[in-house]
N, C-alpha and C positions, 0 to 999 in steps of 0.2 A: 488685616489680622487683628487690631484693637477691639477687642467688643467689652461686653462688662461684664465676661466671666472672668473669676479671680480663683485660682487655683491654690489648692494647699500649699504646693511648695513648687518652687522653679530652681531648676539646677541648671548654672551658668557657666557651661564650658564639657564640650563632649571625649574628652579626653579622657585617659586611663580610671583618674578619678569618680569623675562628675557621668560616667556612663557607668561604674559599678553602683555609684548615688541614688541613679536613677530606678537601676533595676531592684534593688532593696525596698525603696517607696513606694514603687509600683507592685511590687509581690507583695506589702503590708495589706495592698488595700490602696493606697492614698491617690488622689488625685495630682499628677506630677506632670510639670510639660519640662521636657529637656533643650536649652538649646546647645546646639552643638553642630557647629559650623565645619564643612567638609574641608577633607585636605585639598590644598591647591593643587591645579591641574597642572598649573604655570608657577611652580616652585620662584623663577626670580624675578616677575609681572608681582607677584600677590601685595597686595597693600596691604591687610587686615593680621590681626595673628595668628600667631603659627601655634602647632604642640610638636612635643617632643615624641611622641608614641607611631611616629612615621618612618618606620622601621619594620622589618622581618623576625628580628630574633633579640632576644635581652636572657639574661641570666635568670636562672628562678632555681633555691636554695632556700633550706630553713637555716645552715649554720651561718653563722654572725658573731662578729666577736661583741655585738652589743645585741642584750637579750631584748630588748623592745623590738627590734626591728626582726628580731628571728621571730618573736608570737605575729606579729602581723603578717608576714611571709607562710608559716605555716598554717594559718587560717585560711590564708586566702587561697595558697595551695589546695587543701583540704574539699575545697569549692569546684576547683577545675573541671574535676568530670562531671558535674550536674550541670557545669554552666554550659558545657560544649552538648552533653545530653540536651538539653532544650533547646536551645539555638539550631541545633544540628551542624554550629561550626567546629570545628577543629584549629584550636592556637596555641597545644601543649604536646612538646616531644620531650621522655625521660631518657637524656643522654649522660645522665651525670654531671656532678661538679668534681670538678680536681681545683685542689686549695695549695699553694706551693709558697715556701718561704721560705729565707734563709737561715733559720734555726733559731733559736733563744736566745733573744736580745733586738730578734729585726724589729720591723715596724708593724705596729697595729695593723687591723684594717678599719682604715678612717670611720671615726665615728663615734656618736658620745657613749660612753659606758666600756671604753675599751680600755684595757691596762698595757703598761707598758713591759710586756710578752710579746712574742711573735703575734700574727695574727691565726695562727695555725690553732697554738696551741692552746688562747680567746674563743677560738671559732669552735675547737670540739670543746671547751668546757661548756660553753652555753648549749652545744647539739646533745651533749651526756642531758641535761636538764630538760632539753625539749625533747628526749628519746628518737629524737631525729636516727635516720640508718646512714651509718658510715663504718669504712675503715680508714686507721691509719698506714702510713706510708714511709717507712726514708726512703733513701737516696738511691740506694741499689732496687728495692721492690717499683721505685718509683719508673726506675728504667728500665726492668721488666716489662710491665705492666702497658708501660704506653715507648717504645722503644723510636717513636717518629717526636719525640718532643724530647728535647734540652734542656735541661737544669743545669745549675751550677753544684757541686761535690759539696756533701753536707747539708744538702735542705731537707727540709722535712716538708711531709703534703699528708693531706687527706683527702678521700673519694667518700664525697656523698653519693648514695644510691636512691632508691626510691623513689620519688617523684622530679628530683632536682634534674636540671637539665635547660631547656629553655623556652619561653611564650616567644608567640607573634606576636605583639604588642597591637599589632592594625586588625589581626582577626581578632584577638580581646575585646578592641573597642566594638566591634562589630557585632562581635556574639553579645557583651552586656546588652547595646542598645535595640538589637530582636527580640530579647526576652522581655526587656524592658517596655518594650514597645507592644508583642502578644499579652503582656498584662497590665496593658491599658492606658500606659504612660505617652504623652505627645512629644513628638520630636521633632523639632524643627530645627532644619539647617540655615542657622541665624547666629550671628556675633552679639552678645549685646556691647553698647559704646557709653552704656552709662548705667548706674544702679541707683536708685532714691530710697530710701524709707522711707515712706510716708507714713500718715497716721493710723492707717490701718489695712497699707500693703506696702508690700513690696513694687517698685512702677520698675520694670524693669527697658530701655529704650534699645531697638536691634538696630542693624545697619541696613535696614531697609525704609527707617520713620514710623515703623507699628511698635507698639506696645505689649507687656505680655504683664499681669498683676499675676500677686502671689503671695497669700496669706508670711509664707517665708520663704527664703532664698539662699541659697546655698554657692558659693563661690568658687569654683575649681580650675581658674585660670592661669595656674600654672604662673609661667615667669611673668606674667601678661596681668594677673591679678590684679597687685597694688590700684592701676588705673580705673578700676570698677570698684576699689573702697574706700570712704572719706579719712578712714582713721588705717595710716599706711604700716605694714605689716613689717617686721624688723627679717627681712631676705634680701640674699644678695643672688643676681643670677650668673652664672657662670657660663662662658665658651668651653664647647668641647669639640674636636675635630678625629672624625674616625676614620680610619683606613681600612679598606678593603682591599684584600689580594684575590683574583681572582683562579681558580682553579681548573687544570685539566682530567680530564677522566682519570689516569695515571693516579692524580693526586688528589681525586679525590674517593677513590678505590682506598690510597693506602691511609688517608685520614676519617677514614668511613665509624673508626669506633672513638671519635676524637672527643673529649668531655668539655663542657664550657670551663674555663679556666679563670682563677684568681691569681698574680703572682706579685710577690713582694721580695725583691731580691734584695740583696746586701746595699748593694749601689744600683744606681739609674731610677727610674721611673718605676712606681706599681702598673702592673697594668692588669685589664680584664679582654679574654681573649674567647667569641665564640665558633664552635665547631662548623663543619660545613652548612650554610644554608640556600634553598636555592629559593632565588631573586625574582621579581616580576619581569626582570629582560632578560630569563630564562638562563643567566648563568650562577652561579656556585661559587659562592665566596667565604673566607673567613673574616671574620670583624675584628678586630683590635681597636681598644680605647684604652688611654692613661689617664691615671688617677695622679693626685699634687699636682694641677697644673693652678696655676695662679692666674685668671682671664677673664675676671669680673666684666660686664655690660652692665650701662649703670643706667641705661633708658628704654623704657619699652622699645624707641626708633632705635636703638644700636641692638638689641636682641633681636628687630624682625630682617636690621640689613644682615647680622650675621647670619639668620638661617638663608636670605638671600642670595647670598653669596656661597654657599657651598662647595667652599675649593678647599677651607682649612686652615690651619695656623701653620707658616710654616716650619718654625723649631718641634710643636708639637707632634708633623707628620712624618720627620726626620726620626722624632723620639721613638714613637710608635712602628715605623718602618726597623730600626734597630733593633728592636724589644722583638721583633718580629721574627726576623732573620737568626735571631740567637736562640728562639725557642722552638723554632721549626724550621733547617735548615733549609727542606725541601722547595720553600716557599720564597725564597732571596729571588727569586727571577719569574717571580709570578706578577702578570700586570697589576697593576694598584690603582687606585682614584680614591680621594678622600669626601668622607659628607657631615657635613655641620649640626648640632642639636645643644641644649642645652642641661646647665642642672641647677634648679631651684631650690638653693640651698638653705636655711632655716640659721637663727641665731642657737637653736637648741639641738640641732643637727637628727630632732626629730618632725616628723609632718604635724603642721599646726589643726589640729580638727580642735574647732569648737565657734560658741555664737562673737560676733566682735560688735554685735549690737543687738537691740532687741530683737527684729527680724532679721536680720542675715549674718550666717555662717560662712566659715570658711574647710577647707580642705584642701592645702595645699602643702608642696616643699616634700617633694620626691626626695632630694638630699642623692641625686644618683642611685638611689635603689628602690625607688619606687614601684616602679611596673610590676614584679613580679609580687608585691603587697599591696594590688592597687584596690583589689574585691575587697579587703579588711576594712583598708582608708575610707572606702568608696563606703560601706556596709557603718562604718563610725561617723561619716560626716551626716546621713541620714539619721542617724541615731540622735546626735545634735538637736537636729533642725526638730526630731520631736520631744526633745525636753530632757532627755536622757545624759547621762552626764559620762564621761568619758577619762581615763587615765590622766591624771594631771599633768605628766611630762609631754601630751600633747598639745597642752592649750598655747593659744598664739601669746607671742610676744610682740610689741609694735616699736618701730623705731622713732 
């Protein structure tokens, strides 16, 4: 694969990021080669890195109780139907978000720019400003409205409508790099193991011994990053352990109008909980993941055994299994299995896009809400990479 063409730009890591990067560059015009190495076949054989975007369904919402992350989110939104138009894939269903919290005084929803208000009522003041489509909720409409889910007496919620709901995150990557690829961009399914600057490219080295050069180079590896940058990036990557209950016809008839879900109650854990999705081994399940969990991996080799292992944490699966059961009672006796991922969290609790050296860029630090803002990230890290200069709250900090 070494020859001695040298490419505009190479974007390294085919993940949520670095395949919206790629389609942005390749629709400019540019001459762009992507690597972006396939998901493993053999989930706990795999030696190489993982991404986090191996998944079916992830939240997608413009409200936020932090306004940076709700423009990037409704941007990328905004995007969805031309990107599934050209691709011809399909990774966006509008099932709603329901936002539930225990009233004035709960907790944020994590994340910088939030004040100390519920996160409900953070989340519609920023949605008023993006003209985001919502209504508000208490307690009684709330039980109305969705009469198979459990709150506690006294919360307040809101229901986003309009495009909110949830992406495949696997068809996402899939449909950026079609487009990306129909206009002209190279993809190859390759890890790189090392990045150089040199004097006048980018030497990028894969895990096969070839080489690939590139005027500039763009970084989107996720929790896996740091190892491919000489000047180390100030992230910390985090365990997370999700449960799946899986569902019968029954149930999932009566959770058929069910909204992705944010909840932050008085006591316990936050959690994020999404609606029926059905699975490549053809059954239907809901997903619950919790927020505050504290379960830093502090080495690339502890981040790739955690996704290795894919059985979970177990106070975590315990936490989530209860969150579970109390917000959907139907669901206490629905089989379960847990699966592994991560979240590449940022000292600034926003995605770091910009240069950290002459020629390469970075774009990374989802911060757990990435995917559904990933076309934004992805469409700013490109931007970078051509001189263009970008929000300052997202420039990298290094540790």
């Amino acid at each position: 694969m070494t020859t001695n063409h040298i490419y505009e730009f190479a974007v390294i890591g085919g993940g949520l990021f670095g395949s919206a990067a790629a389609r942005h560059l390749a629709t400019a015009g540019h001459d762009v080669v992507l690597l972006a190495p396939p998901e493993p076949e053999d989930r706990a054989a795999h030696q190489g890195p993982f991404g986090s975007h191996y998944d079916e369904a992830r939240i997608t919402r413009v409200l936020d109780a932090d306004p940076l992350w709700s423009r990037l989110a409704h941007a990328s939104i905004d995007r969805y139907a031309a990107i599934e138009a050209e691709s011809g894939i399909s990774f966006h269903r509008t099932a709603g978000y329901l936002g539930v919290s225990a009233g004035a005084g709960a907790r944020t929803d994590a994340g910088a720019g939030a004040t100390e208000t519920s996160f409900v009522a953070s989340s519609t003041a920023v949605g008023e400003a993006e003209h985001a489509s919502f209504e508000r909720l208490d307690a009684s409409a709330l039980d109305r409205r969705f009469d198979f889910l459990n709150f506690d007496a006294g919360c307040e919620a809101f229901l986003e409508g309009g495009a909110a709901g949830h992406i495949n995150p696997r068809a996402l990557v899939r449909a950026q790099q079609a487009v990306a690829s129909a206009r002209g961009a190279t993809v190859l399914p390759r890890t790189a193991v090392q990045v150089t600057d040199a004097v006048d490219a980018v030497d990028v080295l894969m895990d096969d011994g070839e080489r690939v050069l590139a005027r500039r180079a763009l970084v989107t590896a996720g929790a896996f990053a740091n190892e491919l940058l000489i000047r180390r990036l100030d992230l910390e990557v985090q365990a997370r352990t999700l449960v799946f209950a899986r569902l019968n016809a029954r149930q999932r008839m009566e959770l058929a109008s069910m909204p992705s879900i944010i909840h932050t109650p008085a006591e316990g854990s936050a959690t994020y909980v999404l609606p029926p999705v059905k699975y490549p081994d053809g059954h239907t399940y809901v997903k619950i993941g919790v927020h505050s969990w504290d379960a830093p991996l502090s080495t690339p080799e502890a981040a790739a055994a955690w996704f290795r292992s894919d059985v979970g944490e177990p106070l975590e699966q315990l936490r989530a299994d209860n969150a579970l059961n109390a917000m959907i009672p139907s669901l206490v006796n629905a089989p379960r299995h847990t699966s592994n991922c991560v979240y590449t969290m940022t000292a600034s609790g926003h995605p770091y896009i910009g240069m950290v050296s002459e020629r390469v860029g970075v774009a990374v630090g989802g911060n757990g809400k990435g995917a559904k803002s990933s076309d934004e990230i992805g469409r700013l890290g490109a931007a970078v990479l051509q001189g263009e200069t970008v929000d300052e709250r997202l420039a990298p900090r290094f540790a």
